[in-house]
C-alpha positions in Angstrom: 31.6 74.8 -22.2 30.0 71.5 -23.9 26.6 71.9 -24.8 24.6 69.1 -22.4 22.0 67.4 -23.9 18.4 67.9 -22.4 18.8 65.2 -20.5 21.7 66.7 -18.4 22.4 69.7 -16.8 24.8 72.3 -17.6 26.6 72.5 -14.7 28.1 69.5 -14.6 26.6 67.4 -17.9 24.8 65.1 -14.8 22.1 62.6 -16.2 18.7 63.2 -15.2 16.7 60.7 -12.5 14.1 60.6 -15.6 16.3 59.3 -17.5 17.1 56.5 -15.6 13.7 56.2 -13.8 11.4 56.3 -16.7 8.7 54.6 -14.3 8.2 51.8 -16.5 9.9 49.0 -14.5 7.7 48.5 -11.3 8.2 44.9 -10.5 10.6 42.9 -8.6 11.1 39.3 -8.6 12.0 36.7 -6.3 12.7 32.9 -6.7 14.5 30.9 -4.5 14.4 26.6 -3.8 13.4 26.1 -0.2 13.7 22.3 1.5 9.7 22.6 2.5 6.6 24.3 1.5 6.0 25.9 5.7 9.8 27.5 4.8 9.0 29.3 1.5 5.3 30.4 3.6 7.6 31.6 6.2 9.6 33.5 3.7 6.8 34.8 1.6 5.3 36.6 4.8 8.5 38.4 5.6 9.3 39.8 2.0 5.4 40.3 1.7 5.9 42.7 4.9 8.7 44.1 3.2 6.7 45.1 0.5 4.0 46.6 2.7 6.1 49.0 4.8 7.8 50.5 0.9 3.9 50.6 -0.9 2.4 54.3 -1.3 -0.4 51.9 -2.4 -1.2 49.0 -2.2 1.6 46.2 -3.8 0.3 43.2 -6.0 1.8 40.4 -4.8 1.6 37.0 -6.8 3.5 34.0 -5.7 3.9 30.7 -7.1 4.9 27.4 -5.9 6.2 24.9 -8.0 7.7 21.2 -7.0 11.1 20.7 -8.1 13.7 18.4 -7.0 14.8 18.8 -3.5 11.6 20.9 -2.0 9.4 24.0 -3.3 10.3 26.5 -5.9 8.4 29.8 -4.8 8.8 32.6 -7.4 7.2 35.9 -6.0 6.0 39.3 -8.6 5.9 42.1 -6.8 4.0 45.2 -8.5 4.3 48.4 -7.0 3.0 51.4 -7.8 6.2 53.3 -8.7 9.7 52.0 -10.0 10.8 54.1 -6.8 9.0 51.6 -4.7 10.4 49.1 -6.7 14.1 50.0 -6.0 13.6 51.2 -2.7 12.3 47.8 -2.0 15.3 46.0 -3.7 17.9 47.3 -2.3 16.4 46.5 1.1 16.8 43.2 0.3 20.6 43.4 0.0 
């Protein structure tokens, strides 16, 4: 048997969650064009509610609107507490 580094465990040589979860990455982004200002409100409200049912406390949320060609850029930071939070609320996204 290999010797597994102490970042695995000697059973099977998996990678620990620490490894890849070093808690350092606790924000997710969002940007999108929208055709008005009222759609990327509308849009900002449901990914802000999102947000609110992953949080163990409470998520920073900073949007910005810029004007661009063809409507409203929103771009949305959202800070949560743990990179958990962060993924969790990712992938409930897709």
């Amino acid at each position: 048997m290999s010797k597994c580094s102490a970042d695995e465990t000697p059973v099977c040589c998996c990678i620990d969650v620490g490894t890849i979860m070093d808690n350092t990455d606790c924000t997710a982004s969002y940007s999108r064009v929208f055709a008005s200002r009222a759609e990327a409100e509308e849009t900002l409200a449901a990914l802000t509610a999102k947000a609110r049912e992953v949080e163990s406390e409470p998520c920073q949320v900073t949007p910005r609107f810029t004007e661009v060609e063809g409507g409203v850029q929103m771009d949305i930071d959202f800070v949560f507490a743990c990179q958990a939070e962060t993924m969790i609320f990712q992938l409930g996204l897709r």
